[in-house]
C-alpha positions in Angstrom: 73.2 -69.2 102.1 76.3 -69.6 104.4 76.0 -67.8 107.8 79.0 -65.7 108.1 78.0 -63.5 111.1 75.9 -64.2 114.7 74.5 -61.2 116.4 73.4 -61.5 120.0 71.1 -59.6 121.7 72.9 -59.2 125.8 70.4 -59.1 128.7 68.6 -62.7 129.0 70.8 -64.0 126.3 74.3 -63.4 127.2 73.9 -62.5 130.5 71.7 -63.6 133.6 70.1 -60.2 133.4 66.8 -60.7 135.0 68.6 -62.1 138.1 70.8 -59.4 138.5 68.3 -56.9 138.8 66.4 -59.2 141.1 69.0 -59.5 143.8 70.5 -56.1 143.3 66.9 -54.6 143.6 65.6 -56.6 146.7 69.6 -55.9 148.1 68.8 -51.4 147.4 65.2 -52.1 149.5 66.6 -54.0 152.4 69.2 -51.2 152.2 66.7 -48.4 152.2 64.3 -50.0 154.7 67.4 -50.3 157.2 68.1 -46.2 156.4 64.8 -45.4 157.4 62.0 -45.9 154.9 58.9 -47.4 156.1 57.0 -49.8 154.1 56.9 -53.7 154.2 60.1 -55.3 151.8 57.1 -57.1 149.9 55.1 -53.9 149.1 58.1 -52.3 147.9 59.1 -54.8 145.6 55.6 -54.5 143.9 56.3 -50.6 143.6 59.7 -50.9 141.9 59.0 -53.6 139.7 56.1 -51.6 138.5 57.9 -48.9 138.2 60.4 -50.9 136.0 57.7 -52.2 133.7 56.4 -48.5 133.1 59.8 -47.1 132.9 61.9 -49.8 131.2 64.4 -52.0 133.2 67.2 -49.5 132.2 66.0 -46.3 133.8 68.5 -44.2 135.5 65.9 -42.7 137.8 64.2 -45.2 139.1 64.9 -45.0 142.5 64.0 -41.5 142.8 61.1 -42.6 141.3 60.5 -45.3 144.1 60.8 -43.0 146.7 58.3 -39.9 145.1 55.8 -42.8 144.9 56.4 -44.2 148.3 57.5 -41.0 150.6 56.5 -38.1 148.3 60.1 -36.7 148.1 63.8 -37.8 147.5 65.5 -38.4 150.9 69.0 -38.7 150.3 70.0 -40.6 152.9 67.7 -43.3 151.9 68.7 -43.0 148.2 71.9 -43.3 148.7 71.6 -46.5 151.1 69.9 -48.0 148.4 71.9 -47.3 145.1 75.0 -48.3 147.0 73.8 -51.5 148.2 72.4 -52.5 144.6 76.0 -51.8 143.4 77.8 -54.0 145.5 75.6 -56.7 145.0 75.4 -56.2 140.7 79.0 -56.7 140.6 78.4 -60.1 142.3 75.7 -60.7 139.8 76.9 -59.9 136.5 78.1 -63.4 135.0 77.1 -64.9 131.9 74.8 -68.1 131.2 76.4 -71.1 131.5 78.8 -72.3 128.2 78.7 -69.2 126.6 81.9 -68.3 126.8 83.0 -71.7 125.6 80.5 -71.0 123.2 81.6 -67.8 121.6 85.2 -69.5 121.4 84.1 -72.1 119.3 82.5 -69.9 117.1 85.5 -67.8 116.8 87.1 -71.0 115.7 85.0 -71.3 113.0 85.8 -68.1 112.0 82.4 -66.7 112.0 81.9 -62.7 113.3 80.4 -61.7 116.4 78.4 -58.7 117.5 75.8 -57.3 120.0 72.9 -55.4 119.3 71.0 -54.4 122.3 68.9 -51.7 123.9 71.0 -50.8 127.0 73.1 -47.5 126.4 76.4 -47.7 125.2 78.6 -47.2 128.2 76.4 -49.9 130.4 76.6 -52.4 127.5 79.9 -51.7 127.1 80.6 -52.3 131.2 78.3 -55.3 131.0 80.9 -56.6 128.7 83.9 -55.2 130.3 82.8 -56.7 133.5 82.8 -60.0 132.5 85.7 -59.8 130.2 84.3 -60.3 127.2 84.5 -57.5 124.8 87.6 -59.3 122.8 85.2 -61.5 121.2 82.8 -58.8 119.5 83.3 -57.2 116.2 80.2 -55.0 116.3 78.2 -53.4 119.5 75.4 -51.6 118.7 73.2 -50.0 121.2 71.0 -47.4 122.2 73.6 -44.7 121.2 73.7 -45.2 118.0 69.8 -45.3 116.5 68.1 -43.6 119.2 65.9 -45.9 118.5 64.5 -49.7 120.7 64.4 -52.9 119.4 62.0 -54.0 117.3 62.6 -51.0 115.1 64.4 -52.4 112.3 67.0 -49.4 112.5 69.0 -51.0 114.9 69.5 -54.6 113.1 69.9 -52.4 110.0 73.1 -50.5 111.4 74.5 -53.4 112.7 74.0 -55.1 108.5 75.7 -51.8 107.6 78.4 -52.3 109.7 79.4 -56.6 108.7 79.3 -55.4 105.0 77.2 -58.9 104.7 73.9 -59.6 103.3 71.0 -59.9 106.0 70.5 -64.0 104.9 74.1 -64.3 106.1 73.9 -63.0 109.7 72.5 -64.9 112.5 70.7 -63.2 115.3 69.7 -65.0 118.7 67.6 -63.2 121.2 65.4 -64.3 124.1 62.7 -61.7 123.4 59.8 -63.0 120.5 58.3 -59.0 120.0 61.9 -57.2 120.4 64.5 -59.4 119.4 63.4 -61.8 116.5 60.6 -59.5 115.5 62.9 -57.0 114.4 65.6 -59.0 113.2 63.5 -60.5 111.0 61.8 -57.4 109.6 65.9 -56.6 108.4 66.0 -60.3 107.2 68.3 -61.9 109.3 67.9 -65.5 110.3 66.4 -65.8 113.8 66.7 -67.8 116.8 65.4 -67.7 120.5 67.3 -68.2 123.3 64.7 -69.9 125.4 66.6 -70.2 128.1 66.4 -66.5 129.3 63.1 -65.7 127.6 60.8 -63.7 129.8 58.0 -62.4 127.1 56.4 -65.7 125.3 54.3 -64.9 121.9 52.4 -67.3 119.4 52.4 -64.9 116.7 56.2 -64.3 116.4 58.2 -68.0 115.4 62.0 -67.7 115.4 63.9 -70.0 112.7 65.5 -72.1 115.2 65.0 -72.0 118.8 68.1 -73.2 121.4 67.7 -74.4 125.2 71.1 -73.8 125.7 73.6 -71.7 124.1 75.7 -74.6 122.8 72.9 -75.6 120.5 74.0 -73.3 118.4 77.0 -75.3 117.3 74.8 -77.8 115.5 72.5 -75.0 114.2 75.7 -73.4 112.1 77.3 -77.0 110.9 
């Protein structure tokens, strides 16, 4: 059957996520070492990616969280240092993998539709997008809003089905994540394919239809 639709999934697939949060989170601990907070740059780092991994890497708290761990209490001063300081550096982050927008352009061209489904909230998906000037070429964003519920839950592919009006055999999805990504999209039986180039979680047990080293792969993939 015909492909008529490809879903994406954003962070690691889209975007440069994982470095993003890298540099903006080593930028807030220099920036809250330098207000005040004692405790060696590499210890910290091991707190708040732990913290992440407990937390998920979307946590709005997280460096309140860092500091009950580390000082017992939220010092403002410190707090502040640091949130400011990761966003200054996000913004100078937040850029796409290379050839995807050429990418996405081509697939316009082919007249195929485009959408998102991802587990950031709605407004910082949105942003993500927004940031980078990229919403125009999306049809459907679905995101945390609007299942309540995380990838691989199949709700989430399942609205975004709902919302194409095409059959799940005729929509595409590429994701970088094995257990979130093409697990669920599968389970709502879309086609699959992993973005290796941003994956971060490697798994023998789930296999993706196709697999792509670089976005432009999928070009040949869809012919």
């Amino acid at each position: 059957m015909k492909i008529k639709a490809v879903l994406f999934d954003l962070d690691n697939t889209l975007i440069d996520f994982m470095r993003m949060k890298t540099e903006s989170s080593n930028a807030a601990i220099q920036a809250m070492i330098d207000a005040g907070l004692d405790i060696k740059e590499d210890k910290a780092r091991e707190i708040l990616f732990g913290l992440f991994k407990e937390y998920g890497i979307e946590d709005q708290t997280i460096f309140q969280r860092f500091l009950e761990k580390t000082i017992k209490k939220i010092d403002y001063r410190i707090l502040s240092n640091g949130i400011a300081a990761y966003r200054r550096v996000q913004a100078g982050f937040l850029f796409p993998y290379p050839h995807v927008r050429s990418t996405l352009v081509k697939l316009k061209e082919k007249n195929l539709i485009l959408g998102i489904v991802s587990d950031a909230p709605r407004m910082r998906a949105w942003l993500r997008l927004a940031e980078m000037n990229m919403t125009h070429y999306f049809d459907v964003v679905i995101t945390l809003d609007d299942t309540g519920l995380l990838k691989p839950d199949k709700m989430p592919f399942e609205k975004a089905i709902k919302e194409l009006n095409f059959s799940p055999e005729e929509i595409l999805f590429v994701g970088d994540n094995p257990e979130r990504d093409i697990s669920g999209a599968k389970k709502a039986g879309m086609k699959t394919c992993l973005a290796k180039y941003g994956q971060q979680i490697f798994s023998k047990k789930v296999k993706a239809d196709f697999e792509i080293k670089d976005i432009n792969e999928l070009l040949g993939i869809l012919q």
